[in-house]
C-alpha positions as a Python dict, from the first residue, in 0.01 Angstrom:
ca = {
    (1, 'X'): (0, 0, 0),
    (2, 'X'): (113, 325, -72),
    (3, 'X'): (6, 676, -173),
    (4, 'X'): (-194, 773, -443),
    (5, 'X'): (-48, 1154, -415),
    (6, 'X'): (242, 1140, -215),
    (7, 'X'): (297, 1285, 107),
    (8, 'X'): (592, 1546, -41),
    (9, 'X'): (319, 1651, -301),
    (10, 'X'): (114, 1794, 45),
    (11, 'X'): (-93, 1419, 108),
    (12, 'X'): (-163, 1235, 392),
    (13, 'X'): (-247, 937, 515),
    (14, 'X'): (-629, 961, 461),
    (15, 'X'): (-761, 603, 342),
    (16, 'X'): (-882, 775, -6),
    (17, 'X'): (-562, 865, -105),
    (18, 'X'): (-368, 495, -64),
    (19, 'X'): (-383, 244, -328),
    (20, 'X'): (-170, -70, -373),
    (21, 'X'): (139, -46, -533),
    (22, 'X'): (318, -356, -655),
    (23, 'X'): (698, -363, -672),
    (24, 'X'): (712, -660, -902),
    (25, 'X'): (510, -505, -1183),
    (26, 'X'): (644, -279, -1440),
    (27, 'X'): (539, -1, -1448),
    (28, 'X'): (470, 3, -1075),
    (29, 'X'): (646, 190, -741),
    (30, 'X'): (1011, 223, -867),
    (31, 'X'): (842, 405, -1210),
    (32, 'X'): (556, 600, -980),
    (33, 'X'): (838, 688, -669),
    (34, 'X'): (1076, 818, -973),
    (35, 'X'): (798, 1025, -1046),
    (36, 'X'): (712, 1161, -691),
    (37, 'X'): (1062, 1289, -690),
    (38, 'X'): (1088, 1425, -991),
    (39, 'X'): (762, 1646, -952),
    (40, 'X'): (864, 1774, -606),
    (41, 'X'): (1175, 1904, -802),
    (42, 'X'): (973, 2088, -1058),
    (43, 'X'): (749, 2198, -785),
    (44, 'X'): (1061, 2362, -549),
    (45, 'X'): (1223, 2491, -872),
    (46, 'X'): (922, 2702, -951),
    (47, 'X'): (836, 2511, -1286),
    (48, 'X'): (471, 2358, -1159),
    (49, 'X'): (239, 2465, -887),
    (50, 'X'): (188, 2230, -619),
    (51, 'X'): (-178, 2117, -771),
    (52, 'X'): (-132, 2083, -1147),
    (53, 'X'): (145, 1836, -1018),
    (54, 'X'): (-91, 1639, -802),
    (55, 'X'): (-383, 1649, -1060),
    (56, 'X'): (-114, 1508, -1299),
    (57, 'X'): (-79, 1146, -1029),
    (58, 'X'): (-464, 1162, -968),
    (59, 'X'): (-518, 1184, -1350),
    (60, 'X'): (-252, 921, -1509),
    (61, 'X'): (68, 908, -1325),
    (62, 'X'): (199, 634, -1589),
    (63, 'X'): (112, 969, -1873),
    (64, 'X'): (330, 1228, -1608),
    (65, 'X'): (597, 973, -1610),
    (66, 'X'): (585, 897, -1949),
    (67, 'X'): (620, 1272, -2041),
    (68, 'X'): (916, 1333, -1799),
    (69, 'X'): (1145, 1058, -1904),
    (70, 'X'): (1099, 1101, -2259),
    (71, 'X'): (1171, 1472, -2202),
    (72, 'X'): (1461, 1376, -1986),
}
């Protein structure tokens, strides 16, 4: 179990907002925790607001990642 939004993108523990998160799948929680990091970096560095960044998890998280290592 993990977090849908994680809790350095300003989420807590609340029961709607954990899912399960396998570690054997691909993608899964290495892909998704890459991702966590990443957008806390854009969001400290000024290049996304806190709640575009979150919406972009909620939405598609596998899409946010998708865009960011392409991009990388």
């Amino acid at each position: 179990v993990d977090h849908l939004i994680s809790r350095e993108l300003g989420r807590a523990d609340a029961v709607e907002n954990l899912w399960p998160q396998p570690y054997t799948q691909h993608p899964g929680a290495h892909e998704k925790d890459w991702l966590e990091n990443r957008l806390q970096e854009e969001v400290c560095s000024d290049r996304i607001t806190l709640e575009p960044a979150q919406q972009e998890i909620k939405a598609d998280w596998y899409a946010a990642y998708l865009k960011r290592v392409q991009s990388k």
